[in-house]
N, CA, C and O atoms as a MOPAC input file, in Angstrom:
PM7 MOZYME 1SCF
protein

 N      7.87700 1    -6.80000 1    16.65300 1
 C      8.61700 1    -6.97200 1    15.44800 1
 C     10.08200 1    -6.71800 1    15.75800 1
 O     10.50400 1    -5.61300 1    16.09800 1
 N     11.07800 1    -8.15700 1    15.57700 1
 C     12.50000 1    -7.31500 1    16.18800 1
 C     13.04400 1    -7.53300 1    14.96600 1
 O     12.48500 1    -8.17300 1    14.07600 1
 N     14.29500 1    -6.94100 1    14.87300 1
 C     14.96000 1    -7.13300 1    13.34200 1
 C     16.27300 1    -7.29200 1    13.59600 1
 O     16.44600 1    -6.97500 1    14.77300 1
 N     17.36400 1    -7.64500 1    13.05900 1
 C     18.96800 1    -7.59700 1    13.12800 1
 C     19.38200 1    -7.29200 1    11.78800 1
 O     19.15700 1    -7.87800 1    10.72900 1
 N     20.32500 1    -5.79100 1    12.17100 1
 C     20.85500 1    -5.69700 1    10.90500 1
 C     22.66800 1    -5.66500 1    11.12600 1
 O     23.24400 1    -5.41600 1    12.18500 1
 N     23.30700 1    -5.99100 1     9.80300 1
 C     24.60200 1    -5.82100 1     9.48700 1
 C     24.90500 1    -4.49500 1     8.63700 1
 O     24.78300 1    -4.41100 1     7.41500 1
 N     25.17600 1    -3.83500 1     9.19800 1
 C     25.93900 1    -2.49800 1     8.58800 1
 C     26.69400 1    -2.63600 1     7.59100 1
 O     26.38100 1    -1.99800 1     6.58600 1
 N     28.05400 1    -3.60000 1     7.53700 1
 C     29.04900 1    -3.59500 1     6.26800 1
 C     28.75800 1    -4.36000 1     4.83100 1
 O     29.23400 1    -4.21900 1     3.70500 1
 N     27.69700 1    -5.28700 1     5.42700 1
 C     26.92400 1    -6.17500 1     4.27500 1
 C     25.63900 1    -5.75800 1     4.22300 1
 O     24.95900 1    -6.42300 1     3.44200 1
 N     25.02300 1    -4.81300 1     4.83100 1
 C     23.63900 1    -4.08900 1     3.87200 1
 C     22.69800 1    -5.40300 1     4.13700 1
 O     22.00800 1    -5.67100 1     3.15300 1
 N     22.48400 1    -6.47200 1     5.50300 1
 C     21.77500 1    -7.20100 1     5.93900 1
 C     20.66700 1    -6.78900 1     6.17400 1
 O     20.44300 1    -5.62800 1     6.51500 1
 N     19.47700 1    -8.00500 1     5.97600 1
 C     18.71400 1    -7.36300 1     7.34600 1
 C     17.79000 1    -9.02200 1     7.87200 1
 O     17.18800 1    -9.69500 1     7.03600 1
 N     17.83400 1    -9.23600 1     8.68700 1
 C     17.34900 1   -10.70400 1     9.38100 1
 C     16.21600 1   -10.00500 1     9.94200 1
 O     16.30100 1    -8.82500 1    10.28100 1
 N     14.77800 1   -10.92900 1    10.09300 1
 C     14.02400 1   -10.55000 1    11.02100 1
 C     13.73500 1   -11.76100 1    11.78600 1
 O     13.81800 1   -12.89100 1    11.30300 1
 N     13.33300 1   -11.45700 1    13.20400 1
 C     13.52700 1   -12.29800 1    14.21500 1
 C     12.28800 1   -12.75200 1    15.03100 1
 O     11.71200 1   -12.02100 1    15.83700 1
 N     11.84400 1   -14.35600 1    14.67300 1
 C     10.92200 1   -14.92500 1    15.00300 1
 C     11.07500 1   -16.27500 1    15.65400 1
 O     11.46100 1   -17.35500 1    15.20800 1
 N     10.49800 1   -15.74600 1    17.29000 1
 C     10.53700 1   -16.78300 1    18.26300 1
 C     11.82100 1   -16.66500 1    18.40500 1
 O     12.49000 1   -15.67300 1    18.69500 1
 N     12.26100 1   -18.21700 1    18.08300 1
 C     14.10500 1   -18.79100 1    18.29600 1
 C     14.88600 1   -18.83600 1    16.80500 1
 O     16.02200 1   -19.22300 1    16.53200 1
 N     13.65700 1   -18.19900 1    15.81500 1
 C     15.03400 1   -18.24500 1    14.48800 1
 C     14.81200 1   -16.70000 1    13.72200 1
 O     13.88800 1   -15.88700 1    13.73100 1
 N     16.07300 1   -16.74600 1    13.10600 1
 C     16.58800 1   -15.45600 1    12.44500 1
 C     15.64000 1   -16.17200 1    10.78600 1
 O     15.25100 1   -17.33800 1    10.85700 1
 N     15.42500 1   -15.52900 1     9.71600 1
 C     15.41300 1   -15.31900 1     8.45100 1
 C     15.63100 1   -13.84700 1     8.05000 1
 O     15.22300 1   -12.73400 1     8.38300 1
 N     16.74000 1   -14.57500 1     6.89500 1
 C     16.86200 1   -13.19300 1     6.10400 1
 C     16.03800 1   -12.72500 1     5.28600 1
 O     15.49400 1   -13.45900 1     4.46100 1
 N     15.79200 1   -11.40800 1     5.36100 1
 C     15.40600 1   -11.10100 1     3.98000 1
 C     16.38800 1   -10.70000 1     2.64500 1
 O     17.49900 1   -10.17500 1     2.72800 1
 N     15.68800 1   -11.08300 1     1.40700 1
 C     16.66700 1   -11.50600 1     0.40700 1
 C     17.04700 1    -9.94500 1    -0.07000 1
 O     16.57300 1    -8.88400 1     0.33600 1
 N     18.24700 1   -10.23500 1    -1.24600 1
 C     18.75500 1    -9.23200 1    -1.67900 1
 C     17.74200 1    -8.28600 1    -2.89500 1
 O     17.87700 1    -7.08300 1    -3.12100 1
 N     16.92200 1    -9.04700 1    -3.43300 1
 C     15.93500 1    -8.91900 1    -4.10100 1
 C     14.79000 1    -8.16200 1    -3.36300 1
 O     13.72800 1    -7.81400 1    -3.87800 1
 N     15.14000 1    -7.98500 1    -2.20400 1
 C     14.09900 1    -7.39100 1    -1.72700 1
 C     14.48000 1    -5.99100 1    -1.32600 1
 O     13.67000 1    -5.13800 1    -0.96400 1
 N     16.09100 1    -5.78900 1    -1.44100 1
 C     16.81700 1    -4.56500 1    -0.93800 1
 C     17.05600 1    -3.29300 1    -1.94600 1
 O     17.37800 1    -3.26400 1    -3.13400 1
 N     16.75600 1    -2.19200 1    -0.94700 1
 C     17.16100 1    -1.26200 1    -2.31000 1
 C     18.22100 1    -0.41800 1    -1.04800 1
 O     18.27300 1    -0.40500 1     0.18200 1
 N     18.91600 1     0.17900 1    -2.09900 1
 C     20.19300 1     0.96600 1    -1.44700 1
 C     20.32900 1     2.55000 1    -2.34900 1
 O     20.47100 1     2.79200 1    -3.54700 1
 N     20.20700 1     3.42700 1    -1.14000 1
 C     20.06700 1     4.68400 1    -1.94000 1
 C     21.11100 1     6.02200 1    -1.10000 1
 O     21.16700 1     6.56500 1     0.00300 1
 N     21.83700 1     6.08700 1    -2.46500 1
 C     23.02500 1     7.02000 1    -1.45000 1
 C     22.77900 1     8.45700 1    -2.33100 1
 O     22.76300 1     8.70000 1    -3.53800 1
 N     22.60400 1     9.25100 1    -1.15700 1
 C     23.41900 1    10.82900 1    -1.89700 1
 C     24.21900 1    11.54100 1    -1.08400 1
 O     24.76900 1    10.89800 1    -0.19000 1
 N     24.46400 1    12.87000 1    -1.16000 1
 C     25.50000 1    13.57600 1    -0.29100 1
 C     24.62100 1    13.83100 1     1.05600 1
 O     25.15200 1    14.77000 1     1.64900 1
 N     23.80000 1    13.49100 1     1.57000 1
 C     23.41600 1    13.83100 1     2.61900 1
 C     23.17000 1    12.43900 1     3.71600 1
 O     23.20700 1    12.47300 1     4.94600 1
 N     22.92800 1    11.31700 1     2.88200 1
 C     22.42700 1    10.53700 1     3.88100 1
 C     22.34200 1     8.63000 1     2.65400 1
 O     22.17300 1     8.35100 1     1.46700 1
 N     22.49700 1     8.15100 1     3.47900 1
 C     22.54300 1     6.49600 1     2.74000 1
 C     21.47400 1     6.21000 1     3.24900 1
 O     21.21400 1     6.58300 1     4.39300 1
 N     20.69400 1     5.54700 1     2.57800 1
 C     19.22400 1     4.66000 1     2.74500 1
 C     19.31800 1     3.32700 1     2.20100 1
 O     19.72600 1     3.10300 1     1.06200 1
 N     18.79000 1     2.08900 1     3.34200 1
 C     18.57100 1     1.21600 1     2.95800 1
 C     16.88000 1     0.75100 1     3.27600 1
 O     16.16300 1     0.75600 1     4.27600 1
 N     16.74600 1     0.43800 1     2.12000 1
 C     14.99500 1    -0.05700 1     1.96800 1
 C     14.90900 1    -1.49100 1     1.44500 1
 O     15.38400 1    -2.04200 1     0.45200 1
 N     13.95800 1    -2.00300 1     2.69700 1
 C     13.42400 1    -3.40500 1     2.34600 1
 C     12.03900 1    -3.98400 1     2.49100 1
 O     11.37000 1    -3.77700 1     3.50400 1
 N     11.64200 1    -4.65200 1     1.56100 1
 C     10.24100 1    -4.89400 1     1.05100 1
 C     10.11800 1    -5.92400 1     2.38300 1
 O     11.22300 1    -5.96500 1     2.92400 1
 N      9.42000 1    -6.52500 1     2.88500 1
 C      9.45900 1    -7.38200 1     4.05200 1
 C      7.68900 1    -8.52500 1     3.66100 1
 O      7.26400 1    -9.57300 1     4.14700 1
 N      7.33600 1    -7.88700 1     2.93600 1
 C      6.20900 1    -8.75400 1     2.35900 1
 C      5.03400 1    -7.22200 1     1.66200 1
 O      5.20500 1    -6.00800 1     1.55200 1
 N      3.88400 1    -8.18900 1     1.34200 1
 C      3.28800 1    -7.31700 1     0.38100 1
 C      2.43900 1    -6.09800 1     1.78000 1
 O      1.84800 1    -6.35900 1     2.82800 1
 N      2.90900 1    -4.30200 1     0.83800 1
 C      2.77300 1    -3.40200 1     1.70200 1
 C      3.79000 1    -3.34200 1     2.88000 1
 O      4.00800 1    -2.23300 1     3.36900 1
 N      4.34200 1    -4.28100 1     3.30900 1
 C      4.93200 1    -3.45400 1     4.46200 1
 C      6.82800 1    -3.55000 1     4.28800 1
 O      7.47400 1    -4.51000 1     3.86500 1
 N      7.27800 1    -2.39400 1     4.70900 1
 C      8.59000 1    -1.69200 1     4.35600 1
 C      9.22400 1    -1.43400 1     5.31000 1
 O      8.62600 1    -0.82000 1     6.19300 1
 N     10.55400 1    -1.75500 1     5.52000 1
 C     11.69200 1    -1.15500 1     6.81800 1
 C     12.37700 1    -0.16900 1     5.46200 1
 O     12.43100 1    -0.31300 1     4.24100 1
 N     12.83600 1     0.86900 1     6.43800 1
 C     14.00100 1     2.11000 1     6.00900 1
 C     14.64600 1     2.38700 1     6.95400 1
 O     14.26700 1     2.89900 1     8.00700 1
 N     16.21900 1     1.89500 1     6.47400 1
 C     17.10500 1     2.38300 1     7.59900 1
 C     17.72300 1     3.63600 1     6.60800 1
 O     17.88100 1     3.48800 1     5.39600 1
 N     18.07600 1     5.03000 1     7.42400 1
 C     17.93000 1     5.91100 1     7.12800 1
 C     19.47400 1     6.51900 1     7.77200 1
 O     19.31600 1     7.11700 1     8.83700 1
 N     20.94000 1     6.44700 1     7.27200 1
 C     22.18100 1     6.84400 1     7.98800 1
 C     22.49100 1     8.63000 1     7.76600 1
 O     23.46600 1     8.88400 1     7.05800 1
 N     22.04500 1     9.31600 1     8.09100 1
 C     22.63000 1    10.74400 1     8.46700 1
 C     23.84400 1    10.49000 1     8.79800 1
 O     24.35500 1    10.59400 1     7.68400 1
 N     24.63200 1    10.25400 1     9.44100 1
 C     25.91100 1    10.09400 1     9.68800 1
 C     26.67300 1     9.08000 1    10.69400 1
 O     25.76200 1     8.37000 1    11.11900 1
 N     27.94000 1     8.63300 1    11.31600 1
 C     27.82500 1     7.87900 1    11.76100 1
 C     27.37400 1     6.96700 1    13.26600 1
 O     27.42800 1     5.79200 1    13.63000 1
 N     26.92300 1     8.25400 1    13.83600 1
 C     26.24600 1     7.98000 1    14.95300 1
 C     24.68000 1     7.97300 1    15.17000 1
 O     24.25700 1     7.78400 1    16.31000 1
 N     23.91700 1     8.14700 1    14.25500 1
 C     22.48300 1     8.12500 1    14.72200 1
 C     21.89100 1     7.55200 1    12.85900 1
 O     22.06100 1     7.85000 1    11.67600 1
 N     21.22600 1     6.68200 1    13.64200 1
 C     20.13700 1     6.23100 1    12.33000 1
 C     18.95300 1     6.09300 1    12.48300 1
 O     18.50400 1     5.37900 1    13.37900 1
 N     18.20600 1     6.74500 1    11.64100 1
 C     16.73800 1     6.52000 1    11.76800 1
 C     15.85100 1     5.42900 1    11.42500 1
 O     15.44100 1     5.79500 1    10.32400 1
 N     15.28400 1     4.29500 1    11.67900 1
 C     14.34900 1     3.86100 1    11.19700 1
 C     13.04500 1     3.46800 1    11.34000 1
 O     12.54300 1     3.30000 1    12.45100 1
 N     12.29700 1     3.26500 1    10.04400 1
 C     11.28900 1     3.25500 1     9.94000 1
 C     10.48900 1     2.04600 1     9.04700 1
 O     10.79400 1     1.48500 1     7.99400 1
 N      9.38000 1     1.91400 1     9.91600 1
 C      8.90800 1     0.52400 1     9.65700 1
 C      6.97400 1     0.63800 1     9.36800 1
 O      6.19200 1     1.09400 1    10.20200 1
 N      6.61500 1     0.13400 1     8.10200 1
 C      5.59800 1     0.77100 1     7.51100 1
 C      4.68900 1    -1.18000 1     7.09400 1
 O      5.14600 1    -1.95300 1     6.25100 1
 N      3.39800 1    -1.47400 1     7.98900 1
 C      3.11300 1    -2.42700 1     7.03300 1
 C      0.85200 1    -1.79600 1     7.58600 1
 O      0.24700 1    -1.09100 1     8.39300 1
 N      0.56900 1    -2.83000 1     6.28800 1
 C     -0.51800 1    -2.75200 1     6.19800 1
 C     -2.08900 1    -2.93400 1     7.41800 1
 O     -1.94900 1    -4.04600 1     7.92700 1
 N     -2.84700 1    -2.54900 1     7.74700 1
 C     -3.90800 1    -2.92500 1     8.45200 1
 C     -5.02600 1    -3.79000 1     7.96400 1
 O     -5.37700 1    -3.75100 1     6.78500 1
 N     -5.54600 1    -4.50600 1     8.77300 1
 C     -6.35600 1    -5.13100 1     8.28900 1
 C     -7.68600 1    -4.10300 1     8.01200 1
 O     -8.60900 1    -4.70800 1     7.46600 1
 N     -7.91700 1    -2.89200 1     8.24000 1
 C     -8.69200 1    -1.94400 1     8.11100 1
 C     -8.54100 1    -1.18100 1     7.12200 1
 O     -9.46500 1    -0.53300 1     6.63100 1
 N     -7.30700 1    -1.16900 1     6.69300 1
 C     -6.98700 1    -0.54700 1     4.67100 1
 C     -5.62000 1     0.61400 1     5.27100 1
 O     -4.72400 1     1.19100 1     4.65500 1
 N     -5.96500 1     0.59100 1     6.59400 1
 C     -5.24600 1     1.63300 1     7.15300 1
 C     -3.76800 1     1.49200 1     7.37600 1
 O     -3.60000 1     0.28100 1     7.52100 1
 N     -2.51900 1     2.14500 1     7.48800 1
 C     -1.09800 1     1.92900 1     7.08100 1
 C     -0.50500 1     2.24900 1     8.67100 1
 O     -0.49100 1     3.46000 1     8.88800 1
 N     -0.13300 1     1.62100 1     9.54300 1
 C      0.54300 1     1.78800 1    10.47200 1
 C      1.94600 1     2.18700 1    10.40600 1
 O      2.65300 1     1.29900 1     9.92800 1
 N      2.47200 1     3.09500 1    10.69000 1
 C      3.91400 1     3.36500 1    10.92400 1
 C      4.26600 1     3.51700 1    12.16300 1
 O      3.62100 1     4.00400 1    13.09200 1
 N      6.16200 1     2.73300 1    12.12600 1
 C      6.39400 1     2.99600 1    13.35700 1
 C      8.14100 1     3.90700 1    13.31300 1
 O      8.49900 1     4.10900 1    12.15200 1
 N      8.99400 1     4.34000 1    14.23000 1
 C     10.09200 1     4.95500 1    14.00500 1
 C     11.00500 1     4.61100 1    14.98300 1
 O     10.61500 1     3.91100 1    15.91800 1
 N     12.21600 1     5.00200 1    14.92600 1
 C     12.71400 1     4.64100 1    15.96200 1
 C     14.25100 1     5.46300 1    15.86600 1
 O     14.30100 1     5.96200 1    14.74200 1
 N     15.10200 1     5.67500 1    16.39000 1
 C     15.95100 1     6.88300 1    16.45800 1
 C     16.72100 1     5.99700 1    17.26700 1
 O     16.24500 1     5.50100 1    18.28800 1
 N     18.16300 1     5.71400 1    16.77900 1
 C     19.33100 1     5.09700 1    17.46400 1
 C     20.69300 1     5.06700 1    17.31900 1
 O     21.30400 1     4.51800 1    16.40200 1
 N     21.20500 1     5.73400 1    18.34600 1
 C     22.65600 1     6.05300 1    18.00500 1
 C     23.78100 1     4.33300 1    17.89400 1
 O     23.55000 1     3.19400 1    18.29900 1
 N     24.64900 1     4.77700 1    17.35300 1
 C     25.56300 1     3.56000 1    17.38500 1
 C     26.64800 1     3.92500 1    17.74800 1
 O     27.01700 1     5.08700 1    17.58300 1
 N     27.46400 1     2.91200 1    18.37900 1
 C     29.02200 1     2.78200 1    18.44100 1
 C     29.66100 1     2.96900 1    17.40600 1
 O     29.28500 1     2.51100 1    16.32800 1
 N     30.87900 1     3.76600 1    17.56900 1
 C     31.80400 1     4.11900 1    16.50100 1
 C     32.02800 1     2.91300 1    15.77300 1
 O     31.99800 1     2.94700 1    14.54300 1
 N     32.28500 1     1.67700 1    16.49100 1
 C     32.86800 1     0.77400 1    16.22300 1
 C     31.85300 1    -0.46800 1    15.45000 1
 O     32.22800 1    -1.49900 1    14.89200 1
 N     30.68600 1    -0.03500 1    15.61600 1
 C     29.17000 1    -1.28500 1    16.01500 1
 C     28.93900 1    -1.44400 1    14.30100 1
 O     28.98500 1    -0.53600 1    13.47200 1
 N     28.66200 1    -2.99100 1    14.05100 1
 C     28.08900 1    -3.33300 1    12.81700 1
 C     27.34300 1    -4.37700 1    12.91700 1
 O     27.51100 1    -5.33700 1    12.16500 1
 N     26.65700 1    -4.36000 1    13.60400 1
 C     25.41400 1    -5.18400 1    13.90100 1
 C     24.82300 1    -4.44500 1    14.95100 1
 O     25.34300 1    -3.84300 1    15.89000 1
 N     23.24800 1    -4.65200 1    14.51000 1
 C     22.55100 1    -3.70400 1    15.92800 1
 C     20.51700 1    -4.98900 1    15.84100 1
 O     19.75000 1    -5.28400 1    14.92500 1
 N     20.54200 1    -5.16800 1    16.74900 1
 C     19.36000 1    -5.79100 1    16.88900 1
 C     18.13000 1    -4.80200 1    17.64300 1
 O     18.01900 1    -4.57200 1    18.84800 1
 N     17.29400 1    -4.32600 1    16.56300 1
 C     16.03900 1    -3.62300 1    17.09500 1
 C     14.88100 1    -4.09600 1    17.46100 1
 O     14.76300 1    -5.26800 1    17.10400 1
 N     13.91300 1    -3.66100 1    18.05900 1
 C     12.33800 1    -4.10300 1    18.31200 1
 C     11.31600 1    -3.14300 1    18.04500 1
 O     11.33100 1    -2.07700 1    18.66000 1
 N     10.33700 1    -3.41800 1    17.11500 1
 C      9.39000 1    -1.82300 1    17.13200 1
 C      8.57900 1    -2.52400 1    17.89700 1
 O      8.53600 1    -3.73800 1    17.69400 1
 N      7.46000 1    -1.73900 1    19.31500 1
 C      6.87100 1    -1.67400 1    19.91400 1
 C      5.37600 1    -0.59200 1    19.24000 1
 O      5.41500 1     0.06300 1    18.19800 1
 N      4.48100 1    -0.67000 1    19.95900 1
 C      3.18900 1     0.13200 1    19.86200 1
 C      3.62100 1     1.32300 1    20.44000 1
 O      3.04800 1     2.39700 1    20.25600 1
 N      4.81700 1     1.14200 1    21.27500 1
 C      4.93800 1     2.60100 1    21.77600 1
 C      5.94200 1     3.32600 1    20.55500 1
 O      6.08000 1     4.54800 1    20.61500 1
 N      6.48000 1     2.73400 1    19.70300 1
 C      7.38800 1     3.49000 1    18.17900 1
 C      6.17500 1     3.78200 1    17.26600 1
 O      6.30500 1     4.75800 1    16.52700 1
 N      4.60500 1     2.84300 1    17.17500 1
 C      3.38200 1     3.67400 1    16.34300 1
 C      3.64900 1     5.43300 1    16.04000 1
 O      4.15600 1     5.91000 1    17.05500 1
 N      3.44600 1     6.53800 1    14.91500 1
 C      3.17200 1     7.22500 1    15.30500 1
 C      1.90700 1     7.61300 1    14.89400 1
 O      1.11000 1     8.23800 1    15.59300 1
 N      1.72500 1     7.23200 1    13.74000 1
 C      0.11600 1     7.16000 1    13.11000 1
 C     -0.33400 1     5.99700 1    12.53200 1
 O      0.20300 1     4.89800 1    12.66900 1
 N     -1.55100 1     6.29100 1    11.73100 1
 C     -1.94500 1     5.62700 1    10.77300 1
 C     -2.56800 1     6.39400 1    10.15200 1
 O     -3.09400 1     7.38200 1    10.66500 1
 N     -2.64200 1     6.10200 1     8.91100 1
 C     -3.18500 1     6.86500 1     7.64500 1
 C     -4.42100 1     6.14900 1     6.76200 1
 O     -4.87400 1     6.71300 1     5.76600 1

């Protein structure tokens, strides 16, 4: 599963084969308080990306979709950025799994 996101426009593309699609704005939620900005996106039915900004060098995210067993796979991933960086292209692997529920 790879994804591309834009930082200053609150993007998020996911990336299949040789083409990008976005996912829509309708699908985005944006959640700020004094500790940390969250962006959440629906990506189809049950499964969810959360990019998660603590501050400006490390963001967490997390990527949540359904099993064909009823069971909920999650995966995570921990990545610092360039001072400067507003675009970052990720991949979750089986090795970012940490459970299922």
């Amino acid at each position: 599963m790879k994804f591309k996101y834009h930082f200053l426009e609150k993007k998020l593309w996911r990336i299949e084969e040789d083409y990008l699609y976005e996912v829509s704005e309708e699908n985005r939620v944006i959640e700020l308080n004094s500790i940390a900005l969250g962006v959440i996106f629906k990506l189809g039915e049950g499964q969810w990306l959360l990019l998660n900004f603590n501050d400006k060098s490390l963001t967490e995210i997390c990527y949540t979709k359904p099993l064909k067993n009823g069971e909920i796979a999650r995966y995570e991933k921990k990545i610092t950025l360039d001072q400067f960086q507003v675009e970052i292209n990720f991949e979750f692997t089986e090795q970012d799994r940490i459970n299922s529920s």
